[in-house]
KOLNUDREN-437776 format. One line per 3 residues: number of its first residue (from 0); their letters; for each residue x, z negated, y negated of C-alpha. Coordinates in Angstrom, 2 decimals. Last residue first. Layout:
BEGIN
NUM = A = X:Z:Y | ...
This chain:
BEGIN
179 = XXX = -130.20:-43.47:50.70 | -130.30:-40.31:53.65 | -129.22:-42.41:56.09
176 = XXX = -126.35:-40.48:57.37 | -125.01:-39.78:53.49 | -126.20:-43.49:52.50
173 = XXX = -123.66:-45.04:55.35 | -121.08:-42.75:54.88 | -120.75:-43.09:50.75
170 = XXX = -121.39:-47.34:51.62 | -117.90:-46.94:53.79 | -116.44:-44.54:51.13
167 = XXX = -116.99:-47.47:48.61 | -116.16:-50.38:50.76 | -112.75:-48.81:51.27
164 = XXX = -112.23:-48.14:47.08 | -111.72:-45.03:46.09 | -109.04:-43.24:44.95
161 = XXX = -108.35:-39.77:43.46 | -105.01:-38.14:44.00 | -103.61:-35.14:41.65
158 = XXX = -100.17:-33.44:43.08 | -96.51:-34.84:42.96 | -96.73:-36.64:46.39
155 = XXX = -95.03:-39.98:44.91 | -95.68:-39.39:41.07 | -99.35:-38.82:42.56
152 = XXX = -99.78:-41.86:45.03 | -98.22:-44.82:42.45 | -100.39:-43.49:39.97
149 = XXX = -103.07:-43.22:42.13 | -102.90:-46.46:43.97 | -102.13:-48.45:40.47
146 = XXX = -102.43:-52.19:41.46 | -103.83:-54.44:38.78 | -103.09:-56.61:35.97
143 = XXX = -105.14:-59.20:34.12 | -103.46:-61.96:36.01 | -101.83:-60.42:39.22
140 = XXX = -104.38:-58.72:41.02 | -103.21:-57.18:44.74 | -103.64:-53.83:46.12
137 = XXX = -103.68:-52.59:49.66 | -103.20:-48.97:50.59 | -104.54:-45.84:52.81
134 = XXX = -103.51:-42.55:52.02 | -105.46:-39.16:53.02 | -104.97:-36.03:52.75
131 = XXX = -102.11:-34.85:55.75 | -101.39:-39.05:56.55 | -99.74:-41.81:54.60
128 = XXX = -100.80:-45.57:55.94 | -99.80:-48.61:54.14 | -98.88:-48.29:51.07
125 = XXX = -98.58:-51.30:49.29 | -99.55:-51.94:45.86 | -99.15:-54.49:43.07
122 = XXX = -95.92:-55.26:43.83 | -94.12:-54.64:40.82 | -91.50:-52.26:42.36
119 = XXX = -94.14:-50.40:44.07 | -94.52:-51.59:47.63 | -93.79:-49.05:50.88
116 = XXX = -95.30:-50.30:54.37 | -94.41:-47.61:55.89 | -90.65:-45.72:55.82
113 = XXX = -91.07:-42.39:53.52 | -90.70:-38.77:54.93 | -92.42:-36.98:52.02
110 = XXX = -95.73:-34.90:53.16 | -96.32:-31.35:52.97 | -98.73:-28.96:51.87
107 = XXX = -100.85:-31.27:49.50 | -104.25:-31.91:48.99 | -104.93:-35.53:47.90
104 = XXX = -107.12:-38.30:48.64 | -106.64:-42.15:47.90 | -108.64:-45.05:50.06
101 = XXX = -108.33:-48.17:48.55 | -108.63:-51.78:50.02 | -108.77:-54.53:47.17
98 = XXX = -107.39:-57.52:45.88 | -105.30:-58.76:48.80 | -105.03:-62.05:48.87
95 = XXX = -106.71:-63.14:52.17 | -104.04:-60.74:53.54 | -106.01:-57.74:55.49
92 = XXX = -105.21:-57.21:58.97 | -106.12:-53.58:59.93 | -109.37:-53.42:62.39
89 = XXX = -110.64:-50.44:60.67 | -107.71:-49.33:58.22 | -107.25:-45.60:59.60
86 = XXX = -110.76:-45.68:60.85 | -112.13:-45.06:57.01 | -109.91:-42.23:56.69
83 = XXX = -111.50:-40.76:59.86 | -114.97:-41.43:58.53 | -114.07:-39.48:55.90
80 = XXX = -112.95:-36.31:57.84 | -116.00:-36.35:59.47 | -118.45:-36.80:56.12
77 = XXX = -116.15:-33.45:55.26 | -113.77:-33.86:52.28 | -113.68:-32.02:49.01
74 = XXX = -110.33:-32.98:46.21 | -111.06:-32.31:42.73 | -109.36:-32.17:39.44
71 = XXX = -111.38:-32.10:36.46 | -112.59:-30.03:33.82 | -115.31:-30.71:31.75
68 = XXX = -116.22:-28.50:28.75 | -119.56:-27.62:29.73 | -118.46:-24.35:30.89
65 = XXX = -116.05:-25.88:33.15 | -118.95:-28.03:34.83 | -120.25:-24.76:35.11
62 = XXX = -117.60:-23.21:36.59 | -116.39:-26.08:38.51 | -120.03:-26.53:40.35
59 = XXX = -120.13:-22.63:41.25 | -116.65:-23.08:42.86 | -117.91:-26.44:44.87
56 = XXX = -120.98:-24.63:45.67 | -119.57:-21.67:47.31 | -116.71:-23.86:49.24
53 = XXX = -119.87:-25.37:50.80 | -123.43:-25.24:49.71 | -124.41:-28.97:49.98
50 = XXX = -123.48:-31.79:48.13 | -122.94:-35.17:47.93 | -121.40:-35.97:44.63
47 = XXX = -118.43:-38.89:43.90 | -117.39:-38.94:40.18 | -117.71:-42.59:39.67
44 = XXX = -120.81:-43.25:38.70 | -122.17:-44.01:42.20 | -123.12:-41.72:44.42
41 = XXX = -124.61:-38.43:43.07 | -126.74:-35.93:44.51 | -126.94:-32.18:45.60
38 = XXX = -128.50:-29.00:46.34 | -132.24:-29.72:46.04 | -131.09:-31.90:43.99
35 = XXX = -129.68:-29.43:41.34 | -126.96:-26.64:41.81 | -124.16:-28.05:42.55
32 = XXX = -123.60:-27.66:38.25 | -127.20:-29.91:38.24 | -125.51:-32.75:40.01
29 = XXX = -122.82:-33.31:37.44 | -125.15:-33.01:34.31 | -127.74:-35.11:35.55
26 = XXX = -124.97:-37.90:36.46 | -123.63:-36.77:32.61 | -120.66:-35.23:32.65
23 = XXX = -117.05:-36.98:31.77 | -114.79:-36.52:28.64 | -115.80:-39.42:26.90
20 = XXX = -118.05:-41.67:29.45 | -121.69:-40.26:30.85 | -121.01:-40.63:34.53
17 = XXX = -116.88:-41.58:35.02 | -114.59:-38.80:35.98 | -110.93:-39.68:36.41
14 = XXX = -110.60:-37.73:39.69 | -113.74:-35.84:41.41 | -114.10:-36.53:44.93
11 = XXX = -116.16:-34.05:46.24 | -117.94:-35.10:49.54 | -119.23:-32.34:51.90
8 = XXX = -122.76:-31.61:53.54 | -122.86:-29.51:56.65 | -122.55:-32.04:59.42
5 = XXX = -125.08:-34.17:57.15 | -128.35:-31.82:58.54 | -128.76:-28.98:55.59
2 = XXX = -132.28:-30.36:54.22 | -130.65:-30.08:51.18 | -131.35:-33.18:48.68
């Protein structure tokens, strides 16, 4: 990938885009709009890309990703400002219940007064932490059904979220300052 050092790299956090389902790019696909990977790479499947390039790069990527027929809504984040949403929940007390940890990110001028924790009326989720971009929230499993962070996040802020899991964005920071 760029030899830029991994102060200059960013994280987009595409939303709803799976590797290779309907509607999605390709891995290839997705890393070749940043411009190849020289320029960029992919973590995971879920829509998460590495790259390098800046605001630049993130434009050039939607065009051609565009151009493909693949639009999605996006949300960049330094490897900084992700290890700062990680710290939100470091150390938080997690019931030995609790499904999963998720991380949700958003741009959005201006955040609703609401009283923390908030749960959705079927108690799937719990917000616990709302800050400028980030949201951090505990979801439970009932049966086959599980918590809806984004759903929950986007009629609440009214703009696109995209989640990730906590062990996701903690194995993003770990292979971004390792180079893996």
């Amino acid at each position: 990938m760029t030899s830029a050092g991994p102060g200059a790299l960013r994280v987009a956090l595409f939303r709803n885009l799976n590797h290779g389902h309907a509607g999605s790019p390709s891995g290839a696909e997705l890393v070749e709009a940043f411009g190849g990977p020289g320029m960029a790479r992919a973590f995971q499947t879920n829509g998460t890309v590495l790259f390098g390039g800046g605001s630049r790069g993130l434009r050039v990527a939607r065009e051609r990703l565009a151009a493909l027929g693949f639009e999605h809504d996006v949300v960049v984040r330094s490897l900084a400002e992700l290890s700062t949403a990680v710290a939100l929940v470091d150390g938080d007390e997690v019931d030995a219940d609790v499904y999963r940890v998720i991380l949700s990110f958003f741009d959005v001028p201006d955040l609703p007064s609401v009283e923390l924790p908030m749960r959705t009326a079927n108690g799937l989720v719990e917000l616990r932490r709302l800050e400028s971009g980030v949201a951090a929230s505990h979801t439970w499993r009932r049966g086959s059904s599980v918590g809806d962070v984004t759903g929950f996040l986007e009629k609440l802020l009214g703009v696109p979220v995209t989640s990730r899991t906590l062990g996701t964005v903690q194995r993003l920071l770990q292979a971004a300052t390792t180079g893996r």
